[in-house]
C-alpha positions as CSV (number, residue, x, y, z in Angstrom):
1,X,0.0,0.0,0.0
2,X,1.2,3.6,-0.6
3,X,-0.4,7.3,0.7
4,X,1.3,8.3,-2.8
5,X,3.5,4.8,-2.2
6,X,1.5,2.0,-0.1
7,X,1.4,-1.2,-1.7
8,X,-0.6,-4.5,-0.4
9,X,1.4,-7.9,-1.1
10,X,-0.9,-10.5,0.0
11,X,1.9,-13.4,0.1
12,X,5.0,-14.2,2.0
13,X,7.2,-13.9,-1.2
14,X,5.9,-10.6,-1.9
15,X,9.4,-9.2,-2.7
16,X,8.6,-10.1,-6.3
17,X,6.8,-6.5,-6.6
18,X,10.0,-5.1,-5.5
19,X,11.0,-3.4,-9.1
20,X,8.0,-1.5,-8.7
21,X,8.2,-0.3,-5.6
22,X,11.3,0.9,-6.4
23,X,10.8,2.3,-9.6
24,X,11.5,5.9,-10.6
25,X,9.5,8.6,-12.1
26,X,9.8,7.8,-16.1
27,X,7.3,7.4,-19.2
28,X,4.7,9.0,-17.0
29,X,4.7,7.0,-14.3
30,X,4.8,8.2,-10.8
31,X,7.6,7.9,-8.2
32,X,6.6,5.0,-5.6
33,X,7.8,7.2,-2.4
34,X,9.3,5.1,1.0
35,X,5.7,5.5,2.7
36,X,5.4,1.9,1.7
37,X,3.4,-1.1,3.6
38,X,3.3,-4.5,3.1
39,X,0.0,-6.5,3.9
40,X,0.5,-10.3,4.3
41,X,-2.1,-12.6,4.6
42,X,-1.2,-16.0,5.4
43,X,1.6,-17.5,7.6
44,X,3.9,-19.2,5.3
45,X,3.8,-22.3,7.3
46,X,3.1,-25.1,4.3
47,X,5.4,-23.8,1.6
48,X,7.1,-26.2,1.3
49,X,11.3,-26.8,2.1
50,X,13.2,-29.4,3.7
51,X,11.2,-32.8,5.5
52,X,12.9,-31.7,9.3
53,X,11.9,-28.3,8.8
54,X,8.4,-27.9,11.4
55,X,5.6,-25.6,10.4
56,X,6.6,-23.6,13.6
57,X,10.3,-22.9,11.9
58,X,8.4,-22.4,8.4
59,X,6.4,-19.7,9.9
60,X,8.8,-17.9,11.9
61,X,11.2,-17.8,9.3
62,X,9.3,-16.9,6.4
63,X,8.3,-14.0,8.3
64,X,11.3,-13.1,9.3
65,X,12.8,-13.3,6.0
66,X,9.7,-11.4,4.5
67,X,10.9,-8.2,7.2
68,X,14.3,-8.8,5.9
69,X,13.1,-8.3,2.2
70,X,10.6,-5.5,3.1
71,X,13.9,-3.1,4.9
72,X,15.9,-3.9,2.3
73,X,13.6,-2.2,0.4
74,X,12.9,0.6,2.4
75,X,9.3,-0.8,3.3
76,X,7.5,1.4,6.2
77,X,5.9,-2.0,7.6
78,X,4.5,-5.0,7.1
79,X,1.7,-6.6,8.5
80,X,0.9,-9.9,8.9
81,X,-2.5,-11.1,9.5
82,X,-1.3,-15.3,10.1
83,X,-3.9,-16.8,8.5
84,X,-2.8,-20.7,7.9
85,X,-1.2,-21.0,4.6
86,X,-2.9,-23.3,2.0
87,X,-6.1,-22.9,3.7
88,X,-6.7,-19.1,3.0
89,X,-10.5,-18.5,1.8
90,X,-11.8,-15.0,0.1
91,X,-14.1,-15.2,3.7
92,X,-15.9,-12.1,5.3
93,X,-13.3,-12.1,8.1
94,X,-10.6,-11.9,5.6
95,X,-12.0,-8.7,4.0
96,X,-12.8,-7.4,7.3
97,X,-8.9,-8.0,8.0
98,X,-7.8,-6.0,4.9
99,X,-10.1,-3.5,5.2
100,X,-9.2,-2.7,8.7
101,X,-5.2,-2.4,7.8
102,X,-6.8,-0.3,5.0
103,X,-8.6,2.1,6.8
104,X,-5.1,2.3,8.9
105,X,-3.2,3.2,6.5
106,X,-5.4,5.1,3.9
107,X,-3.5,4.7,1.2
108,X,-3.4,6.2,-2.1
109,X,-2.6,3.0,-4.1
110,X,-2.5,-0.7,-3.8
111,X,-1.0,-3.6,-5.2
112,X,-2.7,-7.0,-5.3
113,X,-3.1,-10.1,-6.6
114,X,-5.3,-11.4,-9.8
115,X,-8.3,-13.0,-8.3
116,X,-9.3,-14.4,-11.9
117,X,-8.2,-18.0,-12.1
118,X,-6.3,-18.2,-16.2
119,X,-4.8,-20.8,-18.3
120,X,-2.1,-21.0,-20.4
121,X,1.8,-21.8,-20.4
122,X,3.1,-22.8,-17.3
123,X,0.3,-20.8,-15.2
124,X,-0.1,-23.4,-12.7
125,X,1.6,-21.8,-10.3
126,X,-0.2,-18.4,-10.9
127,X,-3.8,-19.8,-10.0
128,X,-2.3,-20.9,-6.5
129,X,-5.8,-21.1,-4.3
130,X,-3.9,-18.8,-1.9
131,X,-3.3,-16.5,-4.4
132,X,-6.5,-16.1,-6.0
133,X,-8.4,-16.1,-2.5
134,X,-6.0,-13.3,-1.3
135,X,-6.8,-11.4,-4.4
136,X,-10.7,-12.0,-4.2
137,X,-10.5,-10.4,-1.3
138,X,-8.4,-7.7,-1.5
139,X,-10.5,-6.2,-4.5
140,X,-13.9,-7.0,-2.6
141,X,-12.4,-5.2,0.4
142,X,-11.4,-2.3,-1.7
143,X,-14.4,-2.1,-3.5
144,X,-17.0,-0.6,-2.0
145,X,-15.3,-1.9,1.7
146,X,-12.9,0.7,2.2
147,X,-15.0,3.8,1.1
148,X,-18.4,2.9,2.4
149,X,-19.4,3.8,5.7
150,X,-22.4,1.1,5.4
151,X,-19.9,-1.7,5.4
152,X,-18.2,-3.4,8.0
153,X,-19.6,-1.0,10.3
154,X,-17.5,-2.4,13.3
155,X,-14.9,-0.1,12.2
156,X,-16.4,2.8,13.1
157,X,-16.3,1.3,16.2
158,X,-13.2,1.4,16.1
159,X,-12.5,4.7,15.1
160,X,-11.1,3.8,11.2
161,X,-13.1,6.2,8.9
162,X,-14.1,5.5,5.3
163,X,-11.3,5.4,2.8
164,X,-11.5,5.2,-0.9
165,X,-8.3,3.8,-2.1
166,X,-8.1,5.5,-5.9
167,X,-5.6,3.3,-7.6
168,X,-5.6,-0.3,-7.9
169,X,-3.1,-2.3,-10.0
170,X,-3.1,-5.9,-10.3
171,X,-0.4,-8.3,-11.2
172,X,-0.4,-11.7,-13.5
173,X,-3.7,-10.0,-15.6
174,X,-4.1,-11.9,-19.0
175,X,-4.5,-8.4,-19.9
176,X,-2.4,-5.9,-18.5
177,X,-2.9,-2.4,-19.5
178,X,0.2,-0.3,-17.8
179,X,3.6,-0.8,-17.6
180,X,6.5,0.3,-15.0
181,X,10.2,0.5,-16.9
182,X,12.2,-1.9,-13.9
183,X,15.1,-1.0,-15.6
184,X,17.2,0.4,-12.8
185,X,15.4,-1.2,-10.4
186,X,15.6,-5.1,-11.5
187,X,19.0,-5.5,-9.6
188,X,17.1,-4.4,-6.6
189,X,14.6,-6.7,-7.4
190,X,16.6,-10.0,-7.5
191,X,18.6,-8.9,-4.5
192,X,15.3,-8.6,-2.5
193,X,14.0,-11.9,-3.9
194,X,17.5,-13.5,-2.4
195,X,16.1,-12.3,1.3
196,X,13.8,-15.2,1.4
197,X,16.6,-17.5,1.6
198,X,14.2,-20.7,3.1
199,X,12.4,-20.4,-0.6
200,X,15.3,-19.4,-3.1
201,X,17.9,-21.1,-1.6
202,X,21.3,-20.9,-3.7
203,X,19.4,-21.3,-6.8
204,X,19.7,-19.2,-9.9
205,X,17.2,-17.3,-10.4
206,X,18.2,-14.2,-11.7
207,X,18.0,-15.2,-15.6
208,X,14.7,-16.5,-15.2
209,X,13.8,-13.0,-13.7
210,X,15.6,-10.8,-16.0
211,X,14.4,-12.9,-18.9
212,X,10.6,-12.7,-17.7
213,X,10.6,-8.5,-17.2
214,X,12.6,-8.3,-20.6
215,X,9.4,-10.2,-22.5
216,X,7.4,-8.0,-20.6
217,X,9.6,-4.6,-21.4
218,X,9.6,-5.5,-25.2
219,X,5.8,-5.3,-25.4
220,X,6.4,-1.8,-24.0
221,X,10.0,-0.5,-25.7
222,X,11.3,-1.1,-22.3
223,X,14.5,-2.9,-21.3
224,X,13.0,-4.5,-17.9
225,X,9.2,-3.8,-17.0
226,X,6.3,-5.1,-15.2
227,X,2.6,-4.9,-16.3
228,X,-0.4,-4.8,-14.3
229,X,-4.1,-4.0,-15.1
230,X,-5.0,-0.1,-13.1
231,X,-8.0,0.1,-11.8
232,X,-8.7,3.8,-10.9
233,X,-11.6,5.1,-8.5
234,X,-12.5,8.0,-9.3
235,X,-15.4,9.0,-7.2
């Protein structure tokens, strides 16, 4: 999330939207500013790793590598809301979750997950139930959540006022429709990705991630980019 530069990661690897964060003010596109947040929803605790690793070492250190990634990049915060991984559904208590850290935060932007399940090449690992629960409810909880007095009225209670978040962008669209030039940002990128040691290991990745945001720049005449689809509120 961002007020001018909040973004909402809803995943424990969420450093892969570093080269935007960090991206600069080029081909129109505005300068993500260090008032950035990171909003995680479930514990990391079944992704996976070595057989003696418990779900207790899973969670704490995929956590604690997430907090590592998010300084690296100059991230305000990050909150975690611990729901158990593998198991997260787009439920009325998750959108009352987000909303809350929302209304916290009142950003300006946010970055979320496609909640649209796709097919194609090697997408498998795109239409992750986690993934497209996380972003089901992120955009419910946006829209109308956030901005409407009338819903989840127990936040009144708590004092959090309406807040309609203008910009949404969301990643892995079959149809993205704006473009960030990563360019000077990529290397940041990778290096934030290498934070979350317990999932990257010593593997080499950073081919596979320069070669992805170089298809993605030549749709664009861009060296390195990412694309999302923008949703903008206007109202």
């Amino acid at each position: 999330m961002e007020r001018r530069s909040r973004n909402n990661g809803f995943q424990p690897d969420w450093a892969t939207a570093a080269g935007r964060r960090r991206a600069p003010r080029r081909r129109g596109v505005h300068l993500w500013r260090d008032d950035s947040y990171y909003l995680i929803c479930t514990d990391g605790a079944a992704g996976g790793g070595h057989p003696s690793h418990t779900a207790d070492w899973l969670r704490e250190t995929r956590e604690r590598e997430q907090r590592d990634a998010a300084e690296f990049l100059g991230v305000r915060d990050v909150f975690f809301l611990r729901y158990r991984d593998g198991e997260l559904l787009p439920s009325l208590e998750l959108r009352l979750s987000i909303a809350r850290c929302i209304r916290q935060v009142r950003p300006d932007a946010a970055l979320i997950l496609n909640p649209v399940r796709h097919w194609g090449p090697n997408t498998l690992r795109g239409n992750h139930p986690d993934h497209l629960a996380a972003g089901e409810a992120a955009l419910a909880a946006l829209y109308p959540g956030v901005g409407n007095a009338w819903t989840f009225t127990e936040l009144l209670a708590e004092g959090l006022q309406p807040h309609t978040v203008p910009e949404i962008l969301i990643v892995n669209t079959e149809k993205p429709d704006y473009a960030v030039d990563i360019s000077t940002t990529i290397d940041t990128k990778i290096a934030a990705i290498r934070q979350h040691i317990s999932q990257v290991g010593d593997r080499e990745i950073e081919e596979r991630i320069r070669g992805r945001a170089a298809t993605t720049g030549a749709a664009y005449s861009m060296p390195y980019a990412e694309a999302f689809l923008r949703l903008l509120i206007d109202w």
